[in-house]
MDAnalysis code that builds the backbone (N, CA, C; Angstrom):
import MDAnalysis as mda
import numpy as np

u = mda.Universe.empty(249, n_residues=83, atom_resindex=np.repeat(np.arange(83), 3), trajectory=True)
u.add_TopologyAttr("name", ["N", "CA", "C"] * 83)
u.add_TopologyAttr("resid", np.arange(1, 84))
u.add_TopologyAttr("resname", ["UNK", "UNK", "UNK", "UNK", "UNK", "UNK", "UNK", "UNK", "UNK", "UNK", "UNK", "UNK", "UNK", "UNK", "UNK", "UNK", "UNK", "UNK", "UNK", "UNK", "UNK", "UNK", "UNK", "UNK", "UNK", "UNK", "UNK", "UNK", "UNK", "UNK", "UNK", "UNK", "UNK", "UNK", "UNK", "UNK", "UNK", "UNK", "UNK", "UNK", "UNK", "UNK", "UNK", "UNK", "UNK", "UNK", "UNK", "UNK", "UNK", "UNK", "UNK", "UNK", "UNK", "UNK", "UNK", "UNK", "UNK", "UNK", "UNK", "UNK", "UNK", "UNK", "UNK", "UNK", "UNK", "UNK", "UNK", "UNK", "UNK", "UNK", "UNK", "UNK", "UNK", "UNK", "UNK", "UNK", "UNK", "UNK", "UNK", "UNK", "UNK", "UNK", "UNK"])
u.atoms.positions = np.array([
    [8.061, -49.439, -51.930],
    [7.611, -48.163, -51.407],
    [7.222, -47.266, -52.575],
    [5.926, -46.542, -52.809],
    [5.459, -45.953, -53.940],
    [5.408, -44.621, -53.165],
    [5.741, -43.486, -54.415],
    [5.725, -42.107, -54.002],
    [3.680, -41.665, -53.581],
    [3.062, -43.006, -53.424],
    [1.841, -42.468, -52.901],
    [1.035, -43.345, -51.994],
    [2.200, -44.060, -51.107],
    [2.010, -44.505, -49.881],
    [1.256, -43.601, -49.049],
    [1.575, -42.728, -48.754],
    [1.008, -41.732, -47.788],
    [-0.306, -41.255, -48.174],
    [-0.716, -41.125, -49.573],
    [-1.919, -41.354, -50.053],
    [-2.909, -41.969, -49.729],
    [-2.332, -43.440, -49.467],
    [-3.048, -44.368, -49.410],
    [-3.115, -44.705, -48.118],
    [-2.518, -44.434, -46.925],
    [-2.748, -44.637, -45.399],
    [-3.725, -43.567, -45.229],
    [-3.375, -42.363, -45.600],
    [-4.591, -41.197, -45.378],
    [-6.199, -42.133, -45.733],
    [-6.063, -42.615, -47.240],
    [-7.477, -43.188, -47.171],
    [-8.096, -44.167, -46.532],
    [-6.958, -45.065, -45.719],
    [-7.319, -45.705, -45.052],
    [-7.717, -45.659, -43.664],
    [-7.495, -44.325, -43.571],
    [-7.799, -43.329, -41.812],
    [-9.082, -43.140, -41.877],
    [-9.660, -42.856, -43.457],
    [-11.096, -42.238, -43.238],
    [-12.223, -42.864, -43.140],
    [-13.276, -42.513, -42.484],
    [-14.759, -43.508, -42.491],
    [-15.501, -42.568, -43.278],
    [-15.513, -41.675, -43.453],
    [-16.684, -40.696, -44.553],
    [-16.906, -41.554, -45.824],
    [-18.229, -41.112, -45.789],
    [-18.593, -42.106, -47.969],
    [-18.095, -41.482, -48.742],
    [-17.862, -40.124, -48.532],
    [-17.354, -39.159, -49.617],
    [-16.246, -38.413, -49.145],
    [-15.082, -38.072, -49.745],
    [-14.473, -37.452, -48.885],
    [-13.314, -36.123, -50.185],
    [-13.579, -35.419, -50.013],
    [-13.884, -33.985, -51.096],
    [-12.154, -33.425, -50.623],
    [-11.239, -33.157, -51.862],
    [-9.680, -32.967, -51.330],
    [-9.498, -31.845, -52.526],
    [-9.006, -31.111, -52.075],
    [-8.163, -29.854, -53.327],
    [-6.876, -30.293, -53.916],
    [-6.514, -30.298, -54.782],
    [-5.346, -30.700, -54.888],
    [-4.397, -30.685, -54.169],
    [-4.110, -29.462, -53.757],
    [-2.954, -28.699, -52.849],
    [-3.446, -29.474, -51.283],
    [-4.409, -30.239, -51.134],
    [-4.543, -30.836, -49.941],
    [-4.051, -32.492, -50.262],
    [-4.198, -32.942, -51.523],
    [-3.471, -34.222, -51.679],
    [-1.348, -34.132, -51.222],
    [-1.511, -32.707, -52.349],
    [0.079, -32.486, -52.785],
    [1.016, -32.417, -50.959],
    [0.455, -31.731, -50.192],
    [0.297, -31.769, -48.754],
    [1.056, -33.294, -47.989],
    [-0.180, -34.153, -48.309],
    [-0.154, -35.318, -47.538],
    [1.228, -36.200, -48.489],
    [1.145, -35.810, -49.855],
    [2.235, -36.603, -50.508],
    [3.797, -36.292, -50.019],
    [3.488, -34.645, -49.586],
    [5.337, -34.291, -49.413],
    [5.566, -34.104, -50.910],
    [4.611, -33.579, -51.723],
    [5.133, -32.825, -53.192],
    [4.470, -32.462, -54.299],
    [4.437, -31.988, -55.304],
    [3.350, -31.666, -56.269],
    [3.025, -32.804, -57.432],
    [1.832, -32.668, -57.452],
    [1.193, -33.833, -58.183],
    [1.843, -33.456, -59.579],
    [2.080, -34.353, -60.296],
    [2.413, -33.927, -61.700],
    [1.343, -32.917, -62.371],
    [2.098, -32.590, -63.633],
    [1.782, -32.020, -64.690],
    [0.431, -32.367, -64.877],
    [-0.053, -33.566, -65.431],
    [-0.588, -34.273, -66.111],
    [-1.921, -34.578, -65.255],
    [-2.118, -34.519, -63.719],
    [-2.905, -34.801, -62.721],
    [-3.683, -33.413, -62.902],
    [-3.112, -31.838, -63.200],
    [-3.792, -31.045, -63.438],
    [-4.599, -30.583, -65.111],
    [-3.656, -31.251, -65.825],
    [-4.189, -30.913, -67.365],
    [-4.860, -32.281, -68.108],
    [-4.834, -33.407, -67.528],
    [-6.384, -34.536, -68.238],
    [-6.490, -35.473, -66.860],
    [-8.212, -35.515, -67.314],
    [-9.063, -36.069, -66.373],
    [-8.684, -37.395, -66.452],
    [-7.988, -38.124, -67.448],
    [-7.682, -39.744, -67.144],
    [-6.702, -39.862, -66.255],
    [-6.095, -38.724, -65.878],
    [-4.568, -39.125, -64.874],
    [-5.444, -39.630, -63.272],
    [-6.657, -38.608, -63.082],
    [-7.990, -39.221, -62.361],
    [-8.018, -40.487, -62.628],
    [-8.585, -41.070, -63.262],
    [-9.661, -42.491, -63.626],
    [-9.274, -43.393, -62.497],
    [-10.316, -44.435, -62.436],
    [-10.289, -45.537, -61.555],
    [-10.124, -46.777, -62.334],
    [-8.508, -46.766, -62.659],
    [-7.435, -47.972, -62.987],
    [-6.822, -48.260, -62.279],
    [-7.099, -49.927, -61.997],
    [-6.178, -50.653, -61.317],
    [-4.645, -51.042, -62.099],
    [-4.839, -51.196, -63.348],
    [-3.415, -51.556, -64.164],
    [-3.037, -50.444, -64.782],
    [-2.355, -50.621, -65.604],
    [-1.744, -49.788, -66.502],
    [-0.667, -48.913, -65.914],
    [-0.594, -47.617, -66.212],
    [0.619, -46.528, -65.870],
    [0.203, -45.936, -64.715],
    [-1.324, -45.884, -64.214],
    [-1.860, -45.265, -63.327],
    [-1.791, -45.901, -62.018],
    [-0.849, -46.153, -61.597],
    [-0.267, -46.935, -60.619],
    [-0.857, -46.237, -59.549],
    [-0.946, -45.131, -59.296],
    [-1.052, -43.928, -58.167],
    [-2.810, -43.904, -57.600],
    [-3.455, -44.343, -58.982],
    [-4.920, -45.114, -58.441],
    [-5.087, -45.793, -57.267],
    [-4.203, -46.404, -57.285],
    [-4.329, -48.102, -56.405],
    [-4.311, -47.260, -54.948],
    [-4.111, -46.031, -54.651],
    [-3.631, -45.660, -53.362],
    [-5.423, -45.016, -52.879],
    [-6.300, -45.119, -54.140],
    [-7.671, -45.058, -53.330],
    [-8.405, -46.080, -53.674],
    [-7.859, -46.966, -54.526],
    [-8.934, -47.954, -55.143],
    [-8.689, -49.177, -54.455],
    [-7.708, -49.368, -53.639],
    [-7.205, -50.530, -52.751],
    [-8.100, -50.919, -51.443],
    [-7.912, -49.256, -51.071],
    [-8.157, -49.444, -49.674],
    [-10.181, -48.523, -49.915],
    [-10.795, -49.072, -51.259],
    [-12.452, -48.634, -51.182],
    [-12.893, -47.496, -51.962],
    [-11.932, -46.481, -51.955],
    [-12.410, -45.916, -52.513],
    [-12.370, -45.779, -53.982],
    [-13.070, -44.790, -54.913],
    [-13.351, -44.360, -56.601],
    [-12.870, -42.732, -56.610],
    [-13.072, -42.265, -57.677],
    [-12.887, -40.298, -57.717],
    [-14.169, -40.462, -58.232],
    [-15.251, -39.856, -57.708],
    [-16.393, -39.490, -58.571],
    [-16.485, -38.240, -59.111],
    [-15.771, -37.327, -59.129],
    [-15.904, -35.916, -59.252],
    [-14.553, -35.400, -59.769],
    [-13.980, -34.565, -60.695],
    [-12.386, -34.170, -60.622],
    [-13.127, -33.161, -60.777],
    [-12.920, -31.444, -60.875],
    [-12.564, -30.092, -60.971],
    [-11.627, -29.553, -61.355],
    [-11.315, -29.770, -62.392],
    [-9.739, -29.007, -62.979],
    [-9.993, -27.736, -62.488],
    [-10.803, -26.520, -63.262],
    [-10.415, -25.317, -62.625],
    [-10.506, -24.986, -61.483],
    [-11.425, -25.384, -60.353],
    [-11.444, -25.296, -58.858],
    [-10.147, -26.527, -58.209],
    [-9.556, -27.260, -58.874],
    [-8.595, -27.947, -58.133],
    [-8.981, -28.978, -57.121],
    [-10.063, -29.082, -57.535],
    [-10.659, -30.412, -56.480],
    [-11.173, -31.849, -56.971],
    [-10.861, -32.452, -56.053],
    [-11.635, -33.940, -56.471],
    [-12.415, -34.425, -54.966],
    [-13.394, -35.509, -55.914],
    [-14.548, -35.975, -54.701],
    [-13.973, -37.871, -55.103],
    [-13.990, -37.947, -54.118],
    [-13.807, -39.444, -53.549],
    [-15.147, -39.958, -52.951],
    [-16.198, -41.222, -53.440],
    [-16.110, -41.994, -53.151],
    [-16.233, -43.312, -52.676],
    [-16.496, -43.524, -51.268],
    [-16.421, -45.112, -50.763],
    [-17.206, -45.978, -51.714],
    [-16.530, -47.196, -52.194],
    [-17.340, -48.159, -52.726],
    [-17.872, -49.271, -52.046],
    [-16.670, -49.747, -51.234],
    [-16.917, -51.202, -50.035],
    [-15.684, -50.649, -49.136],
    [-15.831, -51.708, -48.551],
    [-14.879, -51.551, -47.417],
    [-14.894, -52.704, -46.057],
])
């Protein structure tokens, strides 16, 4: 069970190609605040399947990419690759 299960069923609810989230609308669906590190560098973003970025896999599994992050507006754009 990963603290971004719920992440990842949300993306699997959606049919949109793109699908545009504020932070505070991820932090929402998680049940808590995204780390530190999700607001202060764009690699905590990236589309990695390995490494430390484990929390990827909860859009990159189920199709989707981040094409977009917004640090100062707090938003990110998702997306669809296949499916």
């Amino acid at each position: 069970m990963s603290k971004y299960d719920a992440l990842r069923r949300y993306f699997e609810s959606q049919t949109m190609a793109e699908v545009v989230m504020e932070f505070k609308d991820i932090e929402k669906i998680l049940g808590s605040n995204l780390p530190p590190s999700a607001r202060m560098y764009r690699a905590w973003w990236s589309n990695e399947r390995g490494g430390s970025h484990i929390h990827c896999r909860s859009w990159m599994d189920v199709g989707y990419v981040v094409d977009q992050v917004d640090s100062v507006r707090e938003r990110v754009i998702f997306r669809r690759k296949y499916r």
